[in-house]
N, C-alpha and C positions, 0 to 999 in steps of 0.2 A: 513553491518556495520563492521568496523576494530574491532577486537581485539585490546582493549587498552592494550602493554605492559609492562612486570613488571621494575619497577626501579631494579638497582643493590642487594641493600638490601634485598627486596623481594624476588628475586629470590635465592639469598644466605640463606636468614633464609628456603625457602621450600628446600633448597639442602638438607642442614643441616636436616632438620628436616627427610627427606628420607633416607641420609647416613645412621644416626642416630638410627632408624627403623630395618637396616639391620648390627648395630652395628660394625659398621666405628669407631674406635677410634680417637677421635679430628674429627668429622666431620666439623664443621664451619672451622678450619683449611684448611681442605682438599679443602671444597666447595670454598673458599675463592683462595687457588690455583688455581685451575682449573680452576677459572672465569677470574683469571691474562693470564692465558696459551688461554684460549676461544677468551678473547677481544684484546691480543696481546699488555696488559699496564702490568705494574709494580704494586708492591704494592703499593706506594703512591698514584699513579692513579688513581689507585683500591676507597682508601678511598675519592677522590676529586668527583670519580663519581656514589656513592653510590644512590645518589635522581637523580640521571638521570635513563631514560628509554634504557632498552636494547636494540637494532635491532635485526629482527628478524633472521639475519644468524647466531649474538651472541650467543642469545639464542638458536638458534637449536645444535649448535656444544659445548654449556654446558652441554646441556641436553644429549649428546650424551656422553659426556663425565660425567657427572654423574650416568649415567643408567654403563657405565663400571664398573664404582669406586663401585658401589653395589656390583658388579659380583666378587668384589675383585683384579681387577686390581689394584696396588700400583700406586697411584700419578705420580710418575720419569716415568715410564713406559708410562701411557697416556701422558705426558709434553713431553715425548723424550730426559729430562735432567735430573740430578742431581747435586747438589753440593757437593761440597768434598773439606775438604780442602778449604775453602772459595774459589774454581775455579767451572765453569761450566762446566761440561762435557758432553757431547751426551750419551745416553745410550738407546739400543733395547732388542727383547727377547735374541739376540745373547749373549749379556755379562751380567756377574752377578752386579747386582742392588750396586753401592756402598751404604756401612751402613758406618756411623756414627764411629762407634767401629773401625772398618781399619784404621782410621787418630792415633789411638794410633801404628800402626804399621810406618807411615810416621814418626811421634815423635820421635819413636827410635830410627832410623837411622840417626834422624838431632841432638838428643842430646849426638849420639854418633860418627858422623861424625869427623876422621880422617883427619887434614887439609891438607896431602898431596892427600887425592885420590880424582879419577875421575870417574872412571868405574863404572856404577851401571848396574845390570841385573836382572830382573825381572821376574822371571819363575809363567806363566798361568795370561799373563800381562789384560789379558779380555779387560774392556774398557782404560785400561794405567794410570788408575788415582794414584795408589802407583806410578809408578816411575816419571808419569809427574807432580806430585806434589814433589815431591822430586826433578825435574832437575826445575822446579820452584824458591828452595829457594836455591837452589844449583845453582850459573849461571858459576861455572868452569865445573862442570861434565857433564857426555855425558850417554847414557845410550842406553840398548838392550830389547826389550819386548820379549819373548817368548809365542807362544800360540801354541794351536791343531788347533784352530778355522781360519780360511780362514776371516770367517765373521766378528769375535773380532776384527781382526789383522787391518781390514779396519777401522773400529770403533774408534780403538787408534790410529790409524796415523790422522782419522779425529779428532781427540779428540787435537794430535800434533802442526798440522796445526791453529786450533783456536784458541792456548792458545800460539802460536810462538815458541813452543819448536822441531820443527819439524826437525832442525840444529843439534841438539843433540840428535835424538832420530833414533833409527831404530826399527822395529818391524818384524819377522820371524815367519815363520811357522817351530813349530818344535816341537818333539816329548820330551820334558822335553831338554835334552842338545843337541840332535841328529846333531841340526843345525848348532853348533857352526863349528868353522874353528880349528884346530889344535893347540894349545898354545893361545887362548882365552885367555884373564887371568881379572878379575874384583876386584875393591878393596872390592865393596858390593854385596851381592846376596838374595835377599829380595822374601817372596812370602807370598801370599795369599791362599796356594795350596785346593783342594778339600776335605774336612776333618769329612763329614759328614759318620758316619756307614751307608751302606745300605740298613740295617734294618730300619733306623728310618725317613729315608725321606718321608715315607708317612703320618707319622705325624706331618712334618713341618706345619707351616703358611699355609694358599694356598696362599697366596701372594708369599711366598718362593716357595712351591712347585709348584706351577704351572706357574710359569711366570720367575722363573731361570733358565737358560740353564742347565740341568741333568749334562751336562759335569763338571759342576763348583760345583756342590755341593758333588756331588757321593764318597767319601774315602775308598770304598774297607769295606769289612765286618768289621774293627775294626777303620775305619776312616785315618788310618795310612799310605797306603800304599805311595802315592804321597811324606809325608815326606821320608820314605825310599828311594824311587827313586831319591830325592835332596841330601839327606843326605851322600848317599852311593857315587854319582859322586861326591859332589860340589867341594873337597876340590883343586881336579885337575885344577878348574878354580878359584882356590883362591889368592892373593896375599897373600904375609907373614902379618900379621897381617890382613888382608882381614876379615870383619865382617860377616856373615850369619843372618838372623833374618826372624823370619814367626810368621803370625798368625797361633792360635790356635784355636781350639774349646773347647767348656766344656770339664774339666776332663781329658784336653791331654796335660796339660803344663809340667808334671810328667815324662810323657811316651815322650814325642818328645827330653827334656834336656837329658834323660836316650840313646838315638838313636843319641845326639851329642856329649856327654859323650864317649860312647863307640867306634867313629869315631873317637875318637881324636882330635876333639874341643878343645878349652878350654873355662875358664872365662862362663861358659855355665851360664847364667839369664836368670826370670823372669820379664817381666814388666805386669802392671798391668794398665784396663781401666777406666776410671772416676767411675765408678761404682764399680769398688773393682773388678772387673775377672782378673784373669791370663788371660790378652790378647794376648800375644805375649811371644816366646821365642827365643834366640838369645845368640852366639857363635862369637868365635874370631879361627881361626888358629892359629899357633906360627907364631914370627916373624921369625923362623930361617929353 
């Protein structure tokens, strides 16, 4: 005799209730995803096929994908996307997971975007979603990704290619500036760099820590060192008036303005993320 199987709802409230157990934050949420990413429908879908019964290939690759999401696998990770910036992006273990919190570093850029520039550059571009959201809203400018990673670098061009910004985008392997050509020069220079102290990565998230590529989180014993390394070349590949701006982490919006201050920045700011963080800090060259 068949196993009668469970309609959609069913199976969503036992996800939930499992997530839940092994305290999954938003579990019906999560389960509710994963069921979209399982049956290969939409959220709407989703709610049209609630009292319908699943198929059993459905259900085995939920179940599969909820037995991970226990283990602590983040959502984006088992879907293979994320959103950012209301765009899809591709994302693997190779690039760091976009958060939420990053689109205040896109913000910046567009609410200070300069109507003559073009140039955007991207240093430790991972999966490309800072500057391909930005050559998004931006449709004059062109822009450069920077990575270490071989792996990322394929990730963001495929990231390029599906969102048609591929025209305007190049992506290099390079050691922070190493790659560039001699008289580069950009009007922006944006990064998300590695800003985590060393010491404290073993008490991230395990979502964070264990499912983020080490190269993306890692900041050197005081979290800083990557800013140093931007800090110290960019200005060579700055136009006059050319913008700099990076996320920060906790506690380093202080220390990183003090590192463009004393480069000879100027206009050195703060911005802050929906939640009240010094998210991001951000610098201007002279014009002259």
């Amino acid at each position: 005799m068949n196993k009668e199987m469970p309609t959609y709802s069913e199976a969503l409230r036992a996800a939930a209730i499992e997530l839940s157990a092994k305290d999954i934050e938003g579990p019906l949420r999560d389960a509710r995803r994963l069921m979209e990413v399982a049956a290969g429908i939409s959220a709407t879908d989703l709610i049209a096929e609630e009292n319908n019964a699943l198929s059993a290939a459905i259900l085995k690759r939920f179940d599969e994908f909820i037995a991970r999401r226990c283990k602590g696998e983040p959502v984006s990770r088992i879907a293979g996307r994320r959103e950012f910036w209301g765009l899809e992006f591709q994302v693997t273990r190779d690039v760091l997971d976009p958060r939420a919190d990053t689109e205040t570093l896109v913000e910046l850029v567009l609410d200070t975007w300069c109507p003559d520039a073009v140039d955007v550059l991207d240093m430790g571009t991972g999966s490309g979603c800072v500057l391909l959201s930005i050559l998004h809203e931006r449709c004059n400018a062109r822009g450069v990704g920077l990575d270490q990673s071989e792996s990322a670098l394929n990730i963001a061009a495929l990231n390029a290619e599906n969102l048609g910004l591929h025209s305007r985008s190049q992506f290099l392997k390079s050691n922070w500036f190493d790659a560039l050509e001699d008289g580069a020069a950009f009007d922006v220079i944006v990064s998300n760099p590695p800003y985590i102290p060393s010491a404290d990565i073993e008490h991230l998230d395990r979502d964070v820590r264990n499912y983020d590529p080490m190269a993306a989180l890692d900041g050197g014993a005081d979290g800083l060192d990557d800013y140093r390394a931007i800090i110290g070349a960019a200005r060579s590949y700055l136009r006059p008036n050319g913008l700099i701006a990076f996320e920060v982490g906790f506690d380093q919006a202080e220390k990183v303005m003090d590192l463009l201050t004393k480069a000879n920045f100027i206009d050195v700011k703060v911005r802050l993320d929906l939640s009240g963080v010094k998210r991001c800090v951000y610098a201007r060259v002279s014009n002259v």
